[in-house]
MDAnalysis code that builds the backbone (N, CA, C; Angstrom):
import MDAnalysis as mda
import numpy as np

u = mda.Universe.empty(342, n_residues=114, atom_resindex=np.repeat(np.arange(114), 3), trajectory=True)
u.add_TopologyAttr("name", ["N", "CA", "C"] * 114)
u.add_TopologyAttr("resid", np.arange(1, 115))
u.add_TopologyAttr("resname", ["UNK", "UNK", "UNK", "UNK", "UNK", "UNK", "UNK", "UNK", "UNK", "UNK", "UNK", "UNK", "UNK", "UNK", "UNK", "UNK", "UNK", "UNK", "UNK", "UNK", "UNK", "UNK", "UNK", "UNK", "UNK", "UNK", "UNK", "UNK", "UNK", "UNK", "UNK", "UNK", "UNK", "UNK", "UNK", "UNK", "UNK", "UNK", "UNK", "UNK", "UNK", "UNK", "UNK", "UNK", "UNK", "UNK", "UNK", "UNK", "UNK", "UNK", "UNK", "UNK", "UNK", "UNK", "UNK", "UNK", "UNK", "UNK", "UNK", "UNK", "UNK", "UNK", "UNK", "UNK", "UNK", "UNK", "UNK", "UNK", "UNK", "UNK", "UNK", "UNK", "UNK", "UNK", "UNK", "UNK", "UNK", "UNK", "UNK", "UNK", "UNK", "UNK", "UNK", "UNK", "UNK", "UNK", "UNK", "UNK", "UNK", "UNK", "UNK", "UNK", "UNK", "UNK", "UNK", "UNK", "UNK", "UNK", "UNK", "UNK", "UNK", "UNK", "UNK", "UNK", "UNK", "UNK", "UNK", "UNK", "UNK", "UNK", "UNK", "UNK", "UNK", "UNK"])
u.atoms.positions = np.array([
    [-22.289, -36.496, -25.576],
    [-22.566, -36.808, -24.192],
    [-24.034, -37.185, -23.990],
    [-25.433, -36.443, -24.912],
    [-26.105, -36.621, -24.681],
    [-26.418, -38.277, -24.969],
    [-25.628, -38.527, -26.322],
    [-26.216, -40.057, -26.989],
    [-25.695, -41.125, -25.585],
    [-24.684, -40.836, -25.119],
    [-24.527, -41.733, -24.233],
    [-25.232, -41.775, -22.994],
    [-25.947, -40.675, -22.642],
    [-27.037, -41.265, -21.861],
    [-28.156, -41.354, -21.920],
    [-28.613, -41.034, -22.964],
    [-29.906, -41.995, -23.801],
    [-29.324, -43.354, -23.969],
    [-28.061, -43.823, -24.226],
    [-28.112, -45.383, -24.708],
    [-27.869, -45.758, -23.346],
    [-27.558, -45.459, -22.500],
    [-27.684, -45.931, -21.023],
    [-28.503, -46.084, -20.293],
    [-29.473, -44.954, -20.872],
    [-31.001, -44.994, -20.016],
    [-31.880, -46.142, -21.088],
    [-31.654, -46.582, -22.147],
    [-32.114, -47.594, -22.765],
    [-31.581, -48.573, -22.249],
    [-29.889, -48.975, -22.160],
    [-29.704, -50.233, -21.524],
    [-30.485, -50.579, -20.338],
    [-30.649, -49.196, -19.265],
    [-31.310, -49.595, -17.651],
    [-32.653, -49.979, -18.017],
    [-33.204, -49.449, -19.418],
    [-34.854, -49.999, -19.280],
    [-34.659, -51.272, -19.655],
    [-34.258, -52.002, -20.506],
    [-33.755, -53.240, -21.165],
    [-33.821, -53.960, -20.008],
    [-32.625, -53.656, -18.604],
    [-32.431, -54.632, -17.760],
    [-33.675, -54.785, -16.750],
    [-34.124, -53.529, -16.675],
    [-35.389, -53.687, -15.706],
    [-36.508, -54.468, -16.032],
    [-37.180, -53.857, -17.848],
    [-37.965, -54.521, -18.156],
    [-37.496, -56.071, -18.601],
    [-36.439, -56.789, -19.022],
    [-35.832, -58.322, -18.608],
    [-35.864, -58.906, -16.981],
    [-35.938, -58.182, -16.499],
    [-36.257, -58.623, -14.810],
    [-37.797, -58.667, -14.449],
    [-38.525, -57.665, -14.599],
    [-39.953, -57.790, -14.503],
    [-40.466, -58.988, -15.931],
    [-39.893, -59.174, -16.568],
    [-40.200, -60.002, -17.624],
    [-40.027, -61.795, -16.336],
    [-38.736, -61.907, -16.066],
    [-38.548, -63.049, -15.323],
    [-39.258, -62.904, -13.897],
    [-39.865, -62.137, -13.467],
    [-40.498, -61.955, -11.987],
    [-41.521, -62.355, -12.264],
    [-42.130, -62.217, -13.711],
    [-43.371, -62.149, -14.321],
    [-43.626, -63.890, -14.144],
    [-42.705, -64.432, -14.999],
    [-42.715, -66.068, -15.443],
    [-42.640, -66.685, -13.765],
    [-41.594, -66.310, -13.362],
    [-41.626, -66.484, -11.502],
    [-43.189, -66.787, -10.633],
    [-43.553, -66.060, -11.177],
    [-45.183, -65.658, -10.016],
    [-46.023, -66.665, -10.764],
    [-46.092, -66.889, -12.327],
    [-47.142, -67.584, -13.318],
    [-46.438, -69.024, -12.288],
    [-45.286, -69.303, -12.693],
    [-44.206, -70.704, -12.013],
    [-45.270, -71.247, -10.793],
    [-45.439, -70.388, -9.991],
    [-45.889, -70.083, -8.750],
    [-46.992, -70.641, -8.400],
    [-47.588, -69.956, -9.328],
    [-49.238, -69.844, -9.325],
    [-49.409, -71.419, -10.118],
    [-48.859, -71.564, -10.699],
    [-49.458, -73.300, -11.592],
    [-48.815, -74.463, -10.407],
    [-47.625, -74.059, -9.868],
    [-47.503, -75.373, -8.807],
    [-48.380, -75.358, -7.637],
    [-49.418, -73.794, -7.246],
    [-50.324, -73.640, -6.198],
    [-51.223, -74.374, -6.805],
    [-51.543, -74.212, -7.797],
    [-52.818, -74.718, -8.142],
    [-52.877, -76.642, -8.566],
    [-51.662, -76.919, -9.180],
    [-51.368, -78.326, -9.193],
    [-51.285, -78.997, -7.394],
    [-51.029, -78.254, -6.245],
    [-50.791, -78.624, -4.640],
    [-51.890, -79.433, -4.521],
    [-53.287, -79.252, -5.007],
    [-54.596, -80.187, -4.823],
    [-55.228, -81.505, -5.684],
    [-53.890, -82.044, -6.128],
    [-53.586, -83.107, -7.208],
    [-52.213, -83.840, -7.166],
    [-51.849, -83.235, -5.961],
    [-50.216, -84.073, -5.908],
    [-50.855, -85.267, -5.276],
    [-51.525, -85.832, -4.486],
    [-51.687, -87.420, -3.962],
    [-52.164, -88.286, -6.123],
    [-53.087, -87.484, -6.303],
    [-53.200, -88.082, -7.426],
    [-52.030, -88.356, -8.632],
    [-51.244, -87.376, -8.450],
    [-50.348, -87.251, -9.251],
    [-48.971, -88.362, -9.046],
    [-49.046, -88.408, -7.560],
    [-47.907, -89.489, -6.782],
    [-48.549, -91.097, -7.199],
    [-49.475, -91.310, -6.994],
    [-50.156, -92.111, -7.181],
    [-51.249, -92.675, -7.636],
    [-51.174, -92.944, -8.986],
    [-52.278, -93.091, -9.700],
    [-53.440, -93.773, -9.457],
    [-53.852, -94.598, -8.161],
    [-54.786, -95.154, -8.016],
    [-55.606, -94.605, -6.934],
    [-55.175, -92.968, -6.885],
    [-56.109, -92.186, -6.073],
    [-56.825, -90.650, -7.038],
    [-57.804, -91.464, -7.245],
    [-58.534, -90.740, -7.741],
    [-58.646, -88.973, -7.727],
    [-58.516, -88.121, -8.409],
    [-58.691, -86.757, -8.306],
    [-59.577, -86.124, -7.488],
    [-59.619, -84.996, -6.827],
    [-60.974, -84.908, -5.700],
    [-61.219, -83.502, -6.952],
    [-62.433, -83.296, -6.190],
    [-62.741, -82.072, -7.374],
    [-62.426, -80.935, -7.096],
    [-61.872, -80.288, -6.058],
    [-60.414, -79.536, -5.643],
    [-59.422, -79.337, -6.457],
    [-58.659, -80.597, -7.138],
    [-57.691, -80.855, -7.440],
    [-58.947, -80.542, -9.470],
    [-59.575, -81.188, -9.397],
    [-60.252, -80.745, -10.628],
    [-60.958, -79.378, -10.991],
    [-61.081, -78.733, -10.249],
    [-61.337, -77.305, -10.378],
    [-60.135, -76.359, -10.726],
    [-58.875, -76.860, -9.876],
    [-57.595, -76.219, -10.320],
    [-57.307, -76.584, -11.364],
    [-57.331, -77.569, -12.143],
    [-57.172, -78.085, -13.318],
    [-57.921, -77.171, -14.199],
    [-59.090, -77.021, -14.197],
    [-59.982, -76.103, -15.081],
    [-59.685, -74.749, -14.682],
    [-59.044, -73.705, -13.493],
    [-58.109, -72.692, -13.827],
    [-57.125, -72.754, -13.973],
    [-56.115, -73.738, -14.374],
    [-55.042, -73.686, -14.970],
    [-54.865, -74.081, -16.572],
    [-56.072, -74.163, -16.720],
    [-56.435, -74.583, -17.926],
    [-57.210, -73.231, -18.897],
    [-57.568, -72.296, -17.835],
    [-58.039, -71.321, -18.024],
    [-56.853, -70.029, -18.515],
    [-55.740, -70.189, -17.820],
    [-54.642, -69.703, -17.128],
    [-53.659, -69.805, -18.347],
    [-53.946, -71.156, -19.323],
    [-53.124, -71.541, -20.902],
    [-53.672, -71.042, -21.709],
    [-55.104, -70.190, -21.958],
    [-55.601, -69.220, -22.871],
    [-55.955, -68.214, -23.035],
    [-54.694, -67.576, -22.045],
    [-54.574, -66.158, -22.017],
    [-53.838, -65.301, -22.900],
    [-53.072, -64.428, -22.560],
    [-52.108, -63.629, -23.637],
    [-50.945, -64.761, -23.872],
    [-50.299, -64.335, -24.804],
    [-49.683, -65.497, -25.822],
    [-48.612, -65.695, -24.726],
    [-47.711, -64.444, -23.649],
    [-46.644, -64.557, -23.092],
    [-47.109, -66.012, -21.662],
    [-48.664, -65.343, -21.308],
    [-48.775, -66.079, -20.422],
    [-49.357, -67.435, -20.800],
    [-49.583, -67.842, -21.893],
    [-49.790, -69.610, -22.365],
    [-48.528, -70.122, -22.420],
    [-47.323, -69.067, -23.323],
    [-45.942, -69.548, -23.455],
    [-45.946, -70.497, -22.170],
    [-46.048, -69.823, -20.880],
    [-45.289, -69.102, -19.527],
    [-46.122, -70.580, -18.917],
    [-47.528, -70.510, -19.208],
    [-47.934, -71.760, -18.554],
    [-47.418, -72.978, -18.901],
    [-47.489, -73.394, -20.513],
    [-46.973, -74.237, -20.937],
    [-45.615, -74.545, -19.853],
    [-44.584, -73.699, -20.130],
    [-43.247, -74.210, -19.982],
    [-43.548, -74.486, -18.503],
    [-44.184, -73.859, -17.299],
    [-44.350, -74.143, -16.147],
    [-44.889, -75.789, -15.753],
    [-45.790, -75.811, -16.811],
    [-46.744, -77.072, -16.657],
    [-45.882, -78.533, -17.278],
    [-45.154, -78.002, -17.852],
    [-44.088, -78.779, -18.402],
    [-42.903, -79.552, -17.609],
    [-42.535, -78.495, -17.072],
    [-41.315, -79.070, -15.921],
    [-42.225, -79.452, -14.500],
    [-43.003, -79.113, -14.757],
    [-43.424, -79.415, -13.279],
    [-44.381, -81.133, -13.328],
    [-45.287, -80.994, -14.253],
    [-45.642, -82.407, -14.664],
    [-45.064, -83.611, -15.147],
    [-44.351, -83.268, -16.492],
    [-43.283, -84.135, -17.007],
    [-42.337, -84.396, -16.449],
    [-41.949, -83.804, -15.233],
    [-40.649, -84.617, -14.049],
    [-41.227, -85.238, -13.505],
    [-42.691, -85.536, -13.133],
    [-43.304, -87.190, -12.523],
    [-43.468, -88.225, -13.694],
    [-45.011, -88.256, -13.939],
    [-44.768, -88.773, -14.887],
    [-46.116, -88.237, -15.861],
    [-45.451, -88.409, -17.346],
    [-46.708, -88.548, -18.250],
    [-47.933, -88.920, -18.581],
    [-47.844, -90.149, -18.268],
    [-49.255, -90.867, -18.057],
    [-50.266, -90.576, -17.280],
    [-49.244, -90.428, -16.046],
    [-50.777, -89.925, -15.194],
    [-51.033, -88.638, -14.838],
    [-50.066, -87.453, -15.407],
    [-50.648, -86.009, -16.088],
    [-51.563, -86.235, -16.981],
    [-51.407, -86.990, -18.213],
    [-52.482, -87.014, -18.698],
    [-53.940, -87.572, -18.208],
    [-53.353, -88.804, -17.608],
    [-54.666, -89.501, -17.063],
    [-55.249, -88.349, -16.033],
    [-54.735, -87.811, -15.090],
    [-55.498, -86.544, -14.367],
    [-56.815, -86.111, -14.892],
    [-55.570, -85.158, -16.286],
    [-56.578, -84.200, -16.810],
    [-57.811, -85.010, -17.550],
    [-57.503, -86.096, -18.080],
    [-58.975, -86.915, -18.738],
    [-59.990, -87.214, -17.738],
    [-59.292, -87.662, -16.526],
    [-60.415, -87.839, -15.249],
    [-61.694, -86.851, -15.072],
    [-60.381, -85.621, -15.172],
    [-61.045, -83.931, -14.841],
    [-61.930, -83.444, -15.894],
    [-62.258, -84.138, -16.856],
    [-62.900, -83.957, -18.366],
    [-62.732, -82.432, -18.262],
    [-60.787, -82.504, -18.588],
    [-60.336, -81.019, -18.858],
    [-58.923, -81.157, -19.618],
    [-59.015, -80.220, -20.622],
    [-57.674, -80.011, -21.501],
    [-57.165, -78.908, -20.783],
    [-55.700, -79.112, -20.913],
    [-54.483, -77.713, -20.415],
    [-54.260, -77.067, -21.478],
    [-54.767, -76.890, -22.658],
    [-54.458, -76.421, -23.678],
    [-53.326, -76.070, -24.141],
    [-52.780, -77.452, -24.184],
    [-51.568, -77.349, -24.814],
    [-51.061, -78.898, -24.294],
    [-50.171, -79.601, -25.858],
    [-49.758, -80.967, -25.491],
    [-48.986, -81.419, -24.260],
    [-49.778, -82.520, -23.754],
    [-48.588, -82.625, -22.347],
    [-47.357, -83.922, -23.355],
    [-46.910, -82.979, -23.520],
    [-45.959, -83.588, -24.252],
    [-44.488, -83.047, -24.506],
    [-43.033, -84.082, -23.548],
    [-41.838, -83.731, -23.398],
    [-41.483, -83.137, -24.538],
    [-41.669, -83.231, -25.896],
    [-41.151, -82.430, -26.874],
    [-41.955, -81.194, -27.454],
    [-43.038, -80.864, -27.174],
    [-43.614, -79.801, -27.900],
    [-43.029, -78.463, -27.189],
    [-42.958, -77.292, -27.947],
    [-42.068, -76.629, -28.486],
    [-42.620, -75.301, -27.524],
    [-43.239, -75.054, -26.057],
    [-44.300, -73.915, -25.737],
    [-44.531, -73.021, -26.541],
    [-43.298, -72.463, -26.946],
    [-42.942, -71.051, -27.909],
    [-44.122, -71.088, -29.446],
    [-44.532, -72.184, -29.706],
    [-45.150, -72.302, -30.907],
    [-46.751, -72.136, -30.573],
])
């Protein structure tokens, strides 16, 4: 009787800590599309130049990709779907404007996890 509720009170930590794990990625999600909000005219349209608003967020979200390994994963994959569904080119062109790397390839196939 006892083993079964030790393996129960392990399953409930499992599910809790898997939920604070995804609340976790949730808020990072969050926090990189707040900080990309001062680069969407640039981002819509490439012949409007970045304001340095929009380039300062760039350099903490850039800050934000060389943190603990969960939260670069976490940026990556955020910065990923959220950039690479406009377009490529001028994610990249942004960040070259911003004479700033996201540390990490803006690139549809690279792997975050690596």
């Amino acid at each position: 009787m006892a083993q079964i509720r030790v393996s129960g009170l392990a399953i409930l930590a499992m599910v809790v800590l898997s939920n604070c794990a995804a609340d976790a990625q949730l808020l990072l999600c969050a926090q990189v599309n707040v900080l990309l909000l001062p680069c969407r005219a640039s981002i819509l349209d490439s012949t409007i130049l970045p304001t340095s608003t929009c380039c300062s967020s760039l350099q903490a979200l850039a800050i934000l990709s060389v943190g603990p390994p969960d939260q670069r994963k976490g940026c990556c994959q955020c910065c990923k779907n959220y950039l690479l569904s406009l377009n490529i080119l001028i994610a990249l062109n942004l960040f070259n404007q911003c004479n700033c790397n996201p540390g990490f390839p803006l690139d549809p196939n690279f792997d975050c996890n690596s």
